[in-house]
KEPARO-640946 format. One record per residue: residue number from 0; x, y, z of N, C-alpha, C in turn. Coordinates in steps of 0.001 Angstrom, whole numbers, m for minus. Each point is the difference from the previous one (the first is absolute). Example, Ala and Ser with C-alpha at 12.3 -4.5 7.8 and 13.67 -1.06 7.14 Angstrom:
BEGIN
  seq      nc1      nc2      nc3     cac1     cac2     cac3      cc1      cc2      cc3
    0    13190    m5690     7800     m890     1190        0      900     1200        0
    1     m350     1050     m720      820     1190       60     m770     1090      730
END
This chain:
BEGIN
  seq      nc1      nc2      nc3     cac1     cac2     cac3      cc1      cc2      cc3
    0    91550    81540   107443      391       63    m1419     1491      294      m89
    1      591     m600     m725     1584      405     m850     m100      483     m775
    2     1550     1280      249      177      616    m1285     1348      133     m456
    3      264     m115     m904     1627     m387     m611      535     1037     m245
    4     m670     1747     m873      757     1025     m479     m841      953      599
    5      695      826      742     m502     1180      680     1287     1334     m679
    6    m1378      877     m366      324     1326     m699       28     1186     1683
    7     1217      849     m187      381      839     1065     m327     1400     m354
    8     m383      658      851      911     1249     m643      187      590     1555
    9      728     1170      m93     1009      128      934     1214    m1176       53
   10       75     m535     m697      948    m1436      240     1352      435      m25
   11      881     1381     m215     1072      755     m475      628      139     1607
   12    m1000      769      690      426      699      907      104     m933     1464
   13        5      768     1004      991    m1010     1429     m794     m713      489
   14    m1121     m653      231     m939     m845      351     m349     m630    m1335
   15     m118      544    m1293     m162    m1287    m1423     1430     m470      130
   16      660      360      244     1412     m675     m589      139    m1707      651
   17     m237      555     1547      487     m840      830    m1343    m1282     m100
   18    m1183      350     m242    m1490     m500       56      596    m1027    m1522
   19      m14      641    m1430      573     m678    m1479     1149    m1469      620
   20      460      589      961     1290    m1012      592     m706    m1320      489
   21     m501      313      120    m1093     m947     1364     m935    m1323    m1133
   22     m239     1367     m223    m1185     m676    m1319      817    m1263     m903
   23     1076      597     m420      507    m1065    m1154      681    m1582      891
   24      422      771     1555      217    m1370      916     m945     m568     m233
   25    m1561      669      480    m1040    m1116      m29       88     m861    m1179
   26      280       18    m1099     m404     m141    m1254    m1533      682     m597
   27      312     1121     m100     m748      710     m736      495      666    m1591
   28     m551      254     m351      542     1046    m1499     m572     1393      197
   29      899      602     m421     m668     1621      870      277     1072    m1464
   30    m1341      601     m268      639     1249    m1306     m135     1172     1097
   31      832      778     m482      161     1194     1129     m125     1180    m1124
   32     m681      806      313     m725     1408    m1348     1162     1134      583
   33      594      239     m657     1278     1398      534       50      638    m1569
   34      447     1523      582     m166      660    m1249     1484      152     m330
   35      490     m189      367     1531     m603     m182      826     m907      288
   36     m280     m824     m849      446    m1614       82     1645      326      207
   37      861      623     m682     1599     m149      259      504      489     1124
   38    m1212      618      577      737      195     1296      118     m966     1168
   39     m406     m757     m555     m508    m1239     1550      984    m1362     m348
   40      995      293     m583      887    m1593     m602      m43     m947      887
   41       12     m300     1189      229     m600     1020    m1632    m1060      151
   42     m883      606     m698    m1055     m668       44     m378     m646    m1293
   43      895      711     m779     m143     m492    m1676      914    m1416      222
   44     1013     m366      748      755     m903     m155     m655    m1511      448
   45    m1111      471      702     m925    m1419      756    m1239     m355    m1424
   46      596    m1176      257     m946     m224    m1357    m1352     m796      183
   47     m446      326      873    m1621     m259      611     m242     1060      m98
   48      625     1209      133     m909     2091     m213      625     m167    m1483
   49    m1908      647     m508     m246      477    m1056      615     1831      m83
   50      464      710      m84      101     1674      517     m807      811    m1471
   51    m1292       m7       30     m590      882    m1308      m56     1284      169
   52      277      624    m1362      121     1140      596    m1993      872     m867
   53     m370      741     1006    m1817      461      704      407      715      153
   54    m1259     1146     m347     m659      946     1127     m776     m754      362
   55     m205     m139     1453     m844     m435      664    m1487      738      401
   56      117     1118     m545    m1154     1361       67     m960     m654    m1162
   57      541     m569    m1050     m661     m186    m1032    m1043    m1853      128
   58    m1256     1088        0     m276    m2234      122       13     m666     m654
   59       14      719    m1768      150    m1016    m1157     1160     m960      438
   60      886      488      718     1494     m621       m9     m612     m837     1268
   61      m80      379      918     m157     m790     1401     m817    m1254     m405
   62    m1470     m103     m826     m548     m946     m589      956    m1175     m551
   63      688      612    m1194      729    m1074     m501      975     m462      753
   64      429      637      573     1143     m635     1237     m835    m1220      914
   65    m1173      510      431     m545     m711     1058     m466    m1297     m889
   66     m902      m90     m881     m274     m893     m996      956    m1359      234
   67     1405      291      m13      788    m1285      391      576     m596     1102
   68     m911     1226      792     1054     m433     1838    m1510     m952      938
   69      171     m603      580     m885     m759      984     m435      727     1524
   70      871     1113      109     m493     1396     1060      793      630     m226
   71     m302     1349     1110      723     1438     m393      546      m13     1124
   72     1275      814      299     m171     1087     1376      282     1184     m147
   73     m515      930      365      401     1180      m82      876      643      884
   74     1043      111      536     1074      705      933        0     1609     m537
   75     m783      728     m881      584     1026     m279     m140     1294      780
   76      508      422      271     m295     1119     1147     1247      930      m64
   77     m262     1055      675      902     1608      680     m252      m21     1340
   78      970      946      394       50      696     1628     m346      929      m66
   79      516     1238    m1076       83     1125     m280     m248       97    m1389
   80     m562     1247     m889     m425      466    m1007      227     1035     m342
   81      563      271     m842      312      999    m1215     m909      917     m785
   82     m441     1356      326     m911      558     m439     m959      471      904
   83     m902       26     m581    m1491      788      544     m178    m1090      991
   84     m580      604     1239     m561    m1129     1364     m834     m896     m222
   85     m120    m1416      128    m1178     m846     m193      m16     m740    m1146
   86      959      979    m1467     m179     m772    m1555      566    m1506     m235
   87     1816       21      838      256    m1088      150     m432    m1043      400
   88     m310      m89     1479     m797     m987      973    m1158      m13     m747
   89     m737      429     m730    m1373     m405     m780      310     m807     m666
   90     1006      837     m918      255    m1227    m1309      820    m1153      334
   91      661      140      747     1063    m1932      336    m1677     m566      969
   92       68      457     1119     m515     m734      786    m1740     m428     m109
   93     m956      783     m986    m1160     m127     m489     m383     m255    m1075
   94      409      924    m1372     m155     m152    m1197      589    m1279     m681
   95     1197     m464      762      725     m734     m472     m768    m1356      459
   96     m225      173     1236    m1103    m1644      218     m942      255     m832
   97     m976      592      144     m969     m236    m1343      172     m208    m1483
   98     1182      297      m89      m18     m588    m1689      657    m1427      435
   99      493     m289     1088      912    m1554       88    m1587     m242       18
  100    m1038     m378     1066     m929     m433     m462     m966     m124     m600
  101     m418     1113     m763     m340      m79    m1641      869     m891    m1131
  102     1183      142      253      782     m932     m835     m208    m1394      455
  103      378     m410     1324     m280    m1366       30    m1285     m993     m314
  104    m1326     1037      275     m881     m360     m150     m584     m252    m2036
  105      873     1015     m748      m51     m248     m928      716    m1211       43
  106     1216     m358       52      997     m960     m666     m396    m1268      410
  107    m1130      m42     1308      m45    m1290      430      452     m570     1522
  108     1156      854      387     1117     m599      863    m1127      441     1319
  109      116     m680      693     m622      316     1063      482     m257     1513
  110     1165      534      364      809     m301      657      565      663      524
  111     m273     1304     1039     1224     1952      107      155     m433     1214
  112     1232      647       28      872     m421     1556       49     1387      280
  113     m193      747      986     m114     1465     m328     1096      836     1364
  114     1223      856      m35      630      425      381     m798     1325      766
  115      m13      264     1090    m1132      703      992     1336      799      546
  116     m772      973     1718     1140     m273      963     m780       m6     1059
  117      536     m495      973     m133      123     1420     m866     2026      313
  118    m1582     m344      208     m582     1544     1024     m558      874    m1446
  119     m163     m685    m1183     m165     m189    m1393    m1800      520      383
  120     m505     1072     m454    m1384      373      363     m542      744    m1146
  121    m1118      m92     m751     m633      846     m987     m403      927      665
  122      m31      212     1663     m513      911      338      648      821     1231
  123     1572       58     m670      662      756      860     m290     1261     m656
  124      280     1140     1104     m434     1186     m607     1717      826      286
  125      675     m311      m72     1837      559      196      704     m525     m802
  126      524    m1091      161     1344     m510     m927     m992     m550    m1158
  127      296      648     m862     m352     m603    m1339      337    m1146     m625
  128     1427     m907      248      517    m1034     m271    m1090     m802      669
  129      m50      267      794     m704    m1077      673    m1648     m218      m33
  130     m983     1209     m409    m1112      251     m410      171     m618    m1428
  131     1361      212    m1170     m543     m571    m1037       23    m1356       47
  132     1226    m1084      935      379    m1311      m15    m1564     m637      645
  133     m388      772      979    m1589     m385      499    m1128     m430    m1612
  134      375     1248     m349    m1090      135    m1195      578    m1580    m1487
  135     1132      130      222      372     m709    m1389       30    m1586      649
  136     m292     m279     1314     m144    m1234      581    m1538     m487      420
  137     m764      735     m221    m1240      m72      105     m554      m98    m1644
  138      269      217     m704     m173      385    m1234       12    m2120     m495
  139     1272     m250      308      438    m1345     m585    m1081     m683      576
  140      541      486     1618    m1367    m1099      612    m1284     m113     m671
  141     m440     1180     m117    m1459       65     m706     m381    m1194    m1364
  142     1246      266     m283     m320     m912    m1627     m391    m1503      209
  143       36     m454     1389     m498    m1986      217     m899      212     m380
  144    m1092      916      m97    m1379      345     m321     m431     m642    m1609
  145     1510      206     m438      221     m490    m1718      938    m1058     m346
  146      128     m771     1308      389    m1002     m556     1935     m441      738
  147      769     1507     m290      732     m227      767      829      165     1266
  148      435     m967      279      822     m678     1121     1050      545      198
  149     m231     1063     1004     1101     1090     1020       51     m241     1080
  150     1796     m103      187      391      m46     1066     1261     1384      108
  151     m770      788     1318     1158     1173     m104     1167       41     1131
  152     1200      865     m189     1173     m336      754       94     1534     1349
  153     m177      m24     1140      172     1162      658     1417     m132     1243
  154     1570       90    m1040      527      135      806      217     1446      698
  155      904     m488     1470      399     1267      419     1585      276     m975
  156      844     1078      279     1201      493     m231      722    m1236     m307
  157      718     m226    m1092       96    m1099     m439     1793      290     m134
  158      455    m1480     1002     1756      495     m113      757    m1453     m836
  159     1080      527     m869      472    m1248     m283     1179      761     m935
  160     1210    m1155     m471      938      563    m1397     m596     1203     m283
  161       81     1235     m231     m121      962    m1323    m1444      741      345
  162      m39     m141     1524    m1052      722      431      139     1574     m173
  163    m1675      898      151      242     1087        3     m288      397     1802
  164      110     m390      458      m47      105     1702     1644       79      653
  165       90    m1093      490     1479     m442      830     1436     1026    m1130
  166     m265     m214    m1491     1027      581     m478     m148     1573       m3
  167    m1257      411     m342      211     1586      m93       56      363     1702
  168     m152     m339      757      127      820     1214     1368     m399      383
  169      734     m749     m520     1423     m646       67     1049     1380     m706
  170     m775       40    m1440      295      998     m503      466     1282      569
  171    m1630      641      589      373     1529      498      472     m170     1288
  172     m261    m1271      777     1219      172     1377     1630      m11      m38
  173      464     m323    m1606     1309     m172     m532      327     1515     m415
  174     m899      687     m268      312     1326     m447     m463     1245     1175
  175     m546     m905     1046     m504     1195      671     1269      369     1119
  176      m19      780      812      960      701      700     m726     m450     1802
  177      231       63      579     m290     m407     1850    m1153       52      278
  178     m864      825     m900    m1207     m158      668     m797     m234    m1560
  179    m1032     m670      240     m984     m593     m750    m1638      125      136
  180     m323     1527     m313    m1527     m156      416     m985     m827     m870
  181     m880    m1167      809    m1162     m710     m437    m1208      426      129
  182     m964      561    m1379    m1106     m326      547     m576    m1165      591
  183    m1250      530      690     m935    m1209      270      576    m1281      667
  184      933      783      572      793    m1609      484    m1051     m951     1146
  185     m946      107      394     m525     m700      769    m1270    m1181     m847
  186      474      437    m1138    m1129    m1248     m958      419    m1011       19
  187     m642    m1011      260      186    m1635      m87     m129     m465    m1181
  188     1270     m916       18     m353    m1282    m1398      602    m1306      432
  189     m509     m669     m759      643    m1555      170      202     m595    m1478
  190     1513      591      331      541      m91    m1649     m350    m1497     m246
  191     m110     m245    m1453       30    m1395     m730     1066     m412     m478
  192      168    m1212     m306     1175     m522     m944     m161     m251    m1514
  193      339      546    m1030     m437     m183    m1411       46    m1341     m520
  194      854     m886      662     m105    m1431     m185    m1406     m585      329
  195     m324      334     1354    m1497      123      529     m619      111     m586
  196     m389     1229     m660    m1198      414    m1005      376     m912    m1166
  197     1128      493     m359     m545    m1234    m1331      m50    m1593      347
  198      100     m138      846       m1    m1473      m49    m2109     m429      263
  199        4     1057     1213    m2003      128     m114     m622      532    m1449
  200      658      146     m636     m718      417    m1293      181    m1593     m857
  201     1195     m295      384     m285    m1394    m1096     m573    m1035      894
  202     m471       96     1248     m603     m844      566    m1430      304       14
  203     m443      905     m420    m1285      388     m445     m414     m244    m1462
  204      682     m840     m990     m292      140    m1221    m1212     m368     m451
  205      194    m1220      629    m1490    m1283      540    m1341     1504      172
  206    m1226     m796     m535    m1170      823      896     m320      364     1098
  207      708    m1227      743     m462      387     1666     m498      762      668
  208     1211     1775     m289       44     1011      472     m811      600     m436
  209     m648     m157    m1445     m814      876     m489    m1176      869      636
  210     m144     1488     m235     m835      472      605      759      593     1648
  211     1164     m712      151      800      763      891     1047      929       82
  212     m242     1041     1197     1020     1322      230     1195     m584      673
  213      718     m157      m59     1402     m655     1225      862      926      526
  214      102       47      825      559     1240      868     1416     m613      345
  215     1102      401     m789      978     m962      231     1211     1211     1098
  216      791     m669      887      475      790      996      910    m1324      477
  217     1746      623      187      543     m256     1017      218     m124     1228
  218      530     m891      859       61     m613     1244      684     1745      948
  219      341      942     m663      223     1211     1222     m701     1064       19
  220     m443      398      558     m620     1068      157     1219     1296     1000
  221      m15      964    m1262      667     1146      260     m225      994     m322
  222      336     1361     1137     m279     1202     m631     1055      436    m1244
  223     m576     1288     m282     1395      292    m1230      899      518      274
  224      162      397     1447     1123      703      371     1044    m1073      266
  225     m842    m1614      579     1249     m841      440      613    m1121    m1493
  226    m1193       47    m1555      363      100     m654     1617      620     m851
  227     m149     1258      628     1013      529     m783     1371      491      881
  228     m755     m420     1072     1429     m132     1364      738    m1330     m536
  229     m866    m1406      m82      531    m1407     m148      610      153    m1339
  230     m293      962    m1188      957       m7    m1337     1379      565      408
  231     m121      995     1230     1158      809     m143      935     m322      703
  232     m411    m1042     1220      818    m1369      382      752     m636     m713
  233     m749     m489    m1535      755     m817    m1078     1199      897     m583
  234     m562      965     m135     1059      716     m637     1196       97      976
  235     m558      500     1280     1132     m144      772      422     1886      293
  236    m1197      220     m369     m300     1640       11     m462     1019     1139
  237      861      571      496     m753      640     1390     m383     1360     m523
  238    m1209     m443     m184    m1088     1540       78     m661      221      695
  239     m605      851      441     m675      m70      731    m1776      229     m691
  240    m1233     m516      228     m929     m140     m485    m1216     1141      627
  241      153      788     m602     m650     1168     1157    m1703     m354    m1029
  242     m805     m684      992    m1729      243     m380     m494     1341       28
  243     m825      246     m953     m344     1294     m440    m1539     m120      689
  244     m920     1606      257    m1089     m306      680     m717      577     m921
  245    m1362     m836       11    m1024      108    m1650      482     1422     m749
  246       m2      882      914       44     1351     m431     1426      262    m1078
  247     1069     m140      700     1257     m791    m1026     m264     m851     m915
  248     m382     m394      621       m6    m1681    m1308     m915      531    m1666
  249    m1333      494      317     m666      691    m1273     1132     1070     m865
  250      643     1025     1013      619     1035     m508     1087    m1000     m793
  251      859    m1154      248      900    m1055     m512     m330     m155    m1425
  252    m1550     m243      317     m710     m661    m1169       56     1098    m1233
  253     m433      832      523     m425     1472     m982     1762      282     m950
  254      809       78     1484     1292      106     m917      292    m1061    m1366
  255     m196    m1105      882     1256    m1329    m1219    m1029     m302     m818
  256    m1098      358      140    m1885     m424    m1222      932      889    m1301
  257      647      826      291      m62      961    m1620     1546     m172     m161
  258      725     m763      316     1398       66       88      137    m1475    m1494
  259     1164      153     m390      253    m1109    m1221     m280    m1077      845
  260     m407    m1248     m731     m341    m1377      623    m1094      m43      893
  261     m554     1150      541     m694     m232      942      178     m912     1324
  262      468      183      210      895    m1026     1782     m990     m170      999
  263    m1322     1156      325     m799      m37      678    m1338     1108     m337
  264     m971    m1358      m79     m984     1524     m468    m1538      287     1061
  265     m740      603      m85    m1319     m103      843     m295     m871      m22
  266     m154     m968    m1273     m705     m524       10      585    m1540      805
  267     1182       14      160     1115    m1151      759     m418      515     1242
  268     m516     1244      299     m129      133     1518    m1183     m464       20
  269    m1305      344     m657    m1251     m635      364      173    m1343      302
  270      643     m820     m937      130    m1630      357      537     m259      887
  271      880      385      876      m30       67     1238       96      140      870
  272    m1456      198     m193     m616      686     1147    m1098    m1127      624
  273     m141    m1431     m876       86    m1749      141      810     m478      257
  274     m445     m782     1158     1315     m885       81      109    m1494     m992
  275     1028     m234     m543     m181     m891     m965      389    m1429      236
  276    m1095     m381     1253      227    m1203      549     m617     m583      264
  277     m468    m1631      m88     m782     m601     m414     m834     m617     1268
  278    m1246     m331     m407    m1033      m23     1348       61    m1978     m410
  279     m186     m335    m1620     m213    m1724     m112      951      319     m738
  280     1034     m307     m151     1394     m692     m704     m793     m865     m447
  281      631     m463    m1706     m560     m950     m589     1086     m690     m167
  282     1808      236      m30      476     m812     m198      m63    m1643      539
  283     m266       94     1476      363    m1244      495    m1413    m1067     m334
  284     m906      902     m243    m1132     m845    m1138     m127    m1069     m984
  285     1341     1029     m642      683     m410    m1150      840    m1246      m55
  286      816     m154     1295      875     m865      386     1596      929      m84
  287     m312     1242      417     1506      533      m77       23      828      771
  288     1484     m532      416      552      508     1736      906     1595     m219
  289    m1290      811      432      489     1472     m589     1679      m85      545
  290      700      819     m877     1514      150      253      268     1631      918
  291     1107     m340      605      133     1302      873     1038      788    m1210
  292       67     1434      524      897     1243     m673     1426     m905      446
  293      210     m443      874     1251     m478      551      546     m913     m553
  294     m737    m1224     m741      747    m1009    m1273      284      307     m821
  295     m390     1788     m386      218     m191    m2132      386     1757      184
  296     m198      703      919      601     1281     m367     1589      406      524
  297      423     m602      982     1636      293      m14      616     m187    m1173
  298     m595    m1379     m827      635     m273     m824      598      697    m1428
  299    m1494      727     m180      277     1090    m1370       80     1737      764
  300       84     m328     1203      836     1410      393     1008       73      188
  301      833    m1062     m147     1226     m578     1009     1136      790    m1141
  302     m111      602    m1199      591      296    m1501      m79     1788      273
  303     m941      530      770     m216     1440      216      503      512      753
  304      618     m924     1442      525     1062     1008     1747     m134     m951
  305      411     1223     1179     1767      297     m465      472    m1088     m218
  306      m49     m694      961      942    m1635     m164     m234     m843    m1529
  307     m982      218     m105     m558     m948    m1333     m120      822    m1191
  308      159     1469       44      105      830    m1191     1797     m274     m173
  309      780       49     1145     1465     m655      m80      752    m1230     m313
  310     m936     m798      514        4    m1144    m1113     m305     m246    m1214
  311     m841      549     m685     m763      110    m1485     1370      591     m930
  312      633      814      604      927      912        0     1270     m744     m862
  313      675     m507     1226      805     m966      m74      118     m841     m907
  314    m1225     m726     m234     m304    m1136     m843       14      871    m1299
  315     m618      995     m550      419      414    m1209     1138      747     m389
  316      420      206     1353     1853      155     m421      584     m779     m351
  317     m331    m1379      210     1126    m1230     m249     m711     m437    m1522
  318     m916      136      111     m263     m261    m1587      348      897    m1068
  319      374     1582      501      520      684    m1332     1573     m202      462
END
């Protein structure tokens, strides 16, 4: 089956942005639900995105939205949560699928592309992110029972432009001083490319996939210590990367869990404590030749080390 207008939400943030991009190449028409439309100009200027401004909590609204789109996807998700333990991750990652499919099933559309992650379990009993993404991906699935046609997305650590990976550890290795303690540095991932994912999401639009989990994963497999050794290369940064042992690493957690921003919390340590790497890769399924960290991340780090904060420099000297 074809579908011409697909309704987003998450469509704002660093995987919708780049995914909305993709979409309007294909020739698609995309309404994207944000609760603040003026902040996103850059997406207001493409005139295939609709940008409405939703609560997306509300299903009266999600209904009528869906009513005119031909499928959904949902990208909406957190890392971390604000408040009481568990309230967040309930409400993005559970509550929030069930009213998307209560809504769709009202409006008709029968079509959810569903944003997962990689080790994603209703029945983890530690990291809660990941017990609720289990729960709110089982949930969608359940609904073929009624008719619709889910296909869900389980990447690993997802790197690209305007990532929250490669840049924030770019970040605190720019501010940190010679030594750099990591938790958990011995966890595996096989970062993805966000071009990747979205490009398997619009290659899934079709039914095909329906009823399928896709475990999407890049061509390297690395720990996180050589992760954040290979950023500090880019930068051009000699720190040194001192791995912390579980016993450190929790006490890490306990500190930066209650600190502004939250930088690292238990519950980032429970997750991993999985390695987030893939047993069936679905990209090459798909027909796409996973991309390495090495084609697309020098490039938007290449602006962070000294040399390229000195150039940035320069260039807006000559313009004032």
């Amino acid at each position: 089956m074809s579908y011409e207008t697909i309704c987003v939400l998450g469509g704002t943030g660093f995987v919708g942005q780049h995914l909305v991009n993709r979409l309007t190449n294909h020739g698609y028409k995309v309404r994207i639900l944000t609760r603040r439309r003026e902040r996103h100009r850059s997406l207001i200027v493409n005139p295939d995105v609709a940008l409405i401004e939703a609560d997306i909590h509300d299903i009266d609204s999600l209904v009528q939205n869906f009513s005119v789109a031909d499928a959904v996807i949902n990208l909406a998700g957190i890392l971390n949560e604000n408040g009481k333990r568990g309230e967040g991750f309930q409400r993005i990652h559970v509550e929030l699928p069930r009213k998307i499919v209560a809504a769709a099933l009202t409006s008709g559309t029968r079509r959810l592309l569903h944003m997962s992650a990689l080790n994603a379990d209703a029945n983890e009993t530690d990291s809660l992110y990941l017990k609720s993404k289990g729960a709110g991906e089982d949930l969608v699935h359940a609904a073929a029972d009624k008719g619709l046609v889910v296909t869900s997305f389980r990447p690993s650590v997802i790197f690209g432009q305007g990532d929250s990976f490669f840049n924030r550890f770019a970040t605190l290795l720019n501010i940190s001083p010679l030594l750099f303690p990591l938790a958990c540095p011995n966890s595996r991932f096989a970062p993805v490319c966000v071009h990747d994912v979205a490009e398997a999401i619009c290659r899934s639009l079709d039914d095909a996939t329906g009823g399928e989990r896709l475990d999407l994963c890049g061509p390297d497999v690395l720990t996180l210590k050589e992760l954040v050794e290979y950023t500090g290369k880019q930068l051009g940064k000699h720190c040194y990367i001192m791995g912390l042992g579980d016993g450190m690493s929790r006490m890490q957690a306990r500190i930066l869990g209650v600190m502004p921003g939250k930088p690292f919390t238990m519950d980032n340590y429970h997750s991993l404590q999985k390695d987030s790497v893939c047993i069936n890769n679905a990209l090459p399924s798909l027909g796409i030749k996973p991309t390495p960290i090495t084609s697309v991340v020098p490039g938007y780090l290449a602006g962070k080390n000294a040399r390229g904060r000195y150039q940035e420099f320069r260039r807006h000297s000559r313009r004032s």
